[in-house]
KOLVOFI-60907 format. One record per residue: y, z, x of N, C-alpha, C in turn; residue in three letters. Coordinates in steps of 0.05 Angstrom, whole numbers, padded with zeros to 5 digits, always signed. Layout:
residues N
YZXYZXYZXALA ...
END
This chain:
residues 95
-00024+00000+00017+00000+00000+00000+00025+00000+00018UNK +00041-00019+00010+00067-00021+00032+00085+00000+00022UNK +00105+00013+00035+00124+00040+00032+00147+00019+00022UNK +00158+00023+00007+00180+00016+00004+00216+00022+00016UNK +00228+00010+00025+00255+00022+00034+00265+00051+00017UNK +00258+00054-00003+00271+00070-00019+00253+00096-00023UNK +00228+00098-00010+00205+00118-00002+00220+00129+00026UNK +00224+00116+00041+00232+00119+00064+00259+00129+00075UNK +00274+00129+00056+00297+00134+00052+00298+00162+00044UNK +00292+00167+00021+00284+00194+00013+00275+00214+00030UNK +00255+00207+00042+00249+00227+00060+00262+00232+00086UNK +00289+00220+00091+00303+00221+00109+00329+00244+00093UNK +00330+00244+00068+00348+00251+00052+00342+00286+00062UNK +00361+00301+00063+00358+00333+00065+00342+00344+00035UNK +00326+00353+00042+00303+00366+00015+00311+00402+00012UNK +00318+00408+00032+00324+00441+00030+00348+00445+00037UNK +00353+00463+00026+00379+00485+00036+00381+00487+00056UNK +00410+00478+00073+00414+00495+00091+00418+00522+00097UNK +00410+00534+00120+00409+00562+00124+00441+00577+00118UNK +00446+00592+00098+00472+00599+00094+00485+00614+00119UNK +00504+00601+00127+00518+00613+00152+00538+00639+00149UNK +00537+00650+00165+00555+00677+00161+00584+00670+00159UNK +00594+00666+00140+00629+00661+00138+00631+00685+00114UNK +00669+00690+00122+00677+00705+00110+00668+00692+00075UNK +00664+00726+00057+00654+00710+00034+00678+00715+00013UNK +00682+00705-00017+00697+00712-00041+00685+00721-00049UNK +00693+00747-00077+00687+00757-00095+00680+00733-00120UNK +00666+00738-00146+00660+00727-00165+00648+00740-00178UNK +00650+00730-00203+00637+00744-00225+00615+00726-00229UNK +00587+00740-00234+00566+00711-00243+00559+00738-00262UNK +00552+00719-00283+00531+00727-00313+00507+00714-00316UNK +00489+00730-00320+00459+00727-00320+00442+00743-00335UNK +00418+00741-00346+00417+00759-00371+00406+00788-00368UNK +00408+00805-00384+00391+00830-00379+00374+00823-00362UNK +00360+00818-00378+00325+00816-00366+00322+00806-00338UNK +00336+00788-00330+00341+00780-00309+00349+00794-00276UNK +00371+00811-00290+00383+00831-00274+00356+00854-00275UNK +00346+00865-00289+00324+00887-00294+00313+00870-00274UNK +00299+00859-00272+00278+00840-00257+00283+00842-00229UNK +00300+00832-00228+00308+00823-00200+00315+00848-00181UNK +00328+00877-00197+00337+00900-00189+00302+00917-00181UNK +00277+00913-00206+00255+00925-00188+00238+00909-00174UNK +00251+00884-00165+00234+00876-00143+00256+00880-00119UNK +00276+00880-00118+00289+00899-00106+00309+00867-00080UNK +00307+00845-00109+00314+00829-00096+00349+00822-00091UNK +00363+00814-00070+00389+00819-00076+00406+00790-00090UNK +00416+00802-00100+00425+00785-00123+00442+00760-00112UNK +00471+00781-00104+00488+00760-00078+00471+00735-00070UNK +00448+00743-00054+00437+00730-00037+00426+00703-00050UNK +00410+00710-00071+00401+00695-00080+00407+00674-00087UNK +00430+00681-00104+00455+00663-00116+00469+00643-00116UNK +00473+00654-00075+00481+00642-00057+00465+00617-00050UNK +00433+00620-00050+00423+00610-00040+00411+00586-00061UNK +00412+00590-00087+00405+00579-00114+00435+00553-00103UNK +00462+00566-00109+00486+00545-00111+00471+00524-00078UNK +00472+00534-00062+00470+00518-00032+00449+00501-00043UNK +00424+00506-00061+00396+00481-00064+00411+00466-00083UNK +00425+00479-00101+00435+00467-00123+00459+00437-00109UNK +00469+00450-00092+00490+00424-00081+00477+00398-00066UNK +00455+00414-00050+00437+00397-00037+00423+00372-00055UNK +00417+00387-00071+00407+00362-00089+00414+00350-00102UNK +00453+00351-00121+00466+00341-00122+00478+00315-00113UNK +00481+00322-00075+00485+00306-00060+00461+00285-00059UNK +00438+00302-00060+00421+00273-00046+00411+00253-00080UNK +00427+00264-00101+00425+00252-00121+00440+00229-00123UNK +00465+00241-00119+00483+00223-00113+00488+00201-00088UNK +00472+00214-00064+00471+00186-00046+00445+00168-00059UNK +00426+00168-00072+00415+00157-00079+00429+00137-00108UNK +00438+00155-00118+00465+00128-00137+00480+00118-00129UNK +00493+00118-00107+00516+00103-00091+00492+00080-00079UNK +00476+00085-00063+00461+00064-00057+00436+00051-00069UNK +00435+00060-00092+00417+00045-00104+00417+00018-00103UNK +00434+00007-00106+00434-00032-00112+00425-00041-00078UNK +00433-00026-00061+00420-00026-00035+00389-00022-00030UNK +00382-00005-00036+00355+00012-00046+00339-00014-00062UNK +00347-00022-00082+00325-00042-00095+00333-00074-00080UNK +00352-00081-00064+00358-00104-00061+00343-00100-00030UNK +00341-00084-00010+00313-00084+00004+00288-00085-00003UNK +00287-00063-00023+00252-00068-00033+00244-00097-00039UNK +00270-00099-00060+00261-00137-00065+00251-00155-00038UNK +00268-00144-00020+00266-00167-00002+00231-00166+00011UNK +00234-00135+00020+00202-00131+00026+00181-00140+00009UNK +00187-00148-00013+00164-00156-00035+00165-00180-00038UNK +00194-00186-00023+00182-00227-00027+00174-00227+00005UNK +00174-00212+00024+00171-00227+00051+00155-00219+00070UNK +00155-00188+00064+00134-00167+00075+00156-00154+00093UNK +00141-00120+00107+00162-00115+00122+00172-00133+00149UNK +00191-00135+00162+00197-00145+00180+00191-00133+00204UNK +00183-00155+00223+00155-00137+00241+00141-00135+00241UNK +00125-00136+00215+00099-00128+00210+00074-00140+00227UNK +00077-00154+00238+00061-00166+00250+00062-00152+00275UNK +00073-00135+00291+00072-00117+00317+00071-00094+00310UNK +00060-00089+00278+00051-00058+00278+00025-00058+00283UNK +00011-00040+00302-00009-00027+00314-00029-00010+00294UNK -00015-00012+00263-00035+00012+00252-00034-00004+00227UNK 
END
């Protein structure tokens, strides 16, 4: 099965959160439900942190949502090409 440009792409795309760096932080108010807060307080998880770390995946994947809609018409106008011609090179791959 040939990979497509747009398989290959993806996986170049950032999949995780970056590690949140120590910068000075802001105050905020977040709302979240009882049950939630109960929860999270006896597993004794910290909330801040989490939060923090929920918005940072949340942007990440935003972004790589969005570079994938900015280059989409790029994205399928390679694949096309690989599907009328094969990859390029292909003939000096070893595997």
């Amino acid at each position: 099965m040939q990979s497509t440009f747009s398989q290959k792409v993806v996986q170049k795309v950032p999949s995780q959160a970056q590690p949140v760096q120590t910068v000075p932080k802001k105050r905020t108010n977040l709302s979240i439900t009882e049950t939630l807060l109960v929860e999270t307080k006896s597993l004794g998880i910290n909330i801040s942190q989490s939060a923090e770390w929920g918005i940072n995946q949340a942007i990440v994947n935003a972004r790589k949502e969005q570079w994938l809609a900015e280059n989409s018409h790029s994205i399928a106008s390679s694949n096309e090409y690989i599907k009328q011609h094969g990859l390029p090179l292909s003939q000096y791959r070893n595997f």
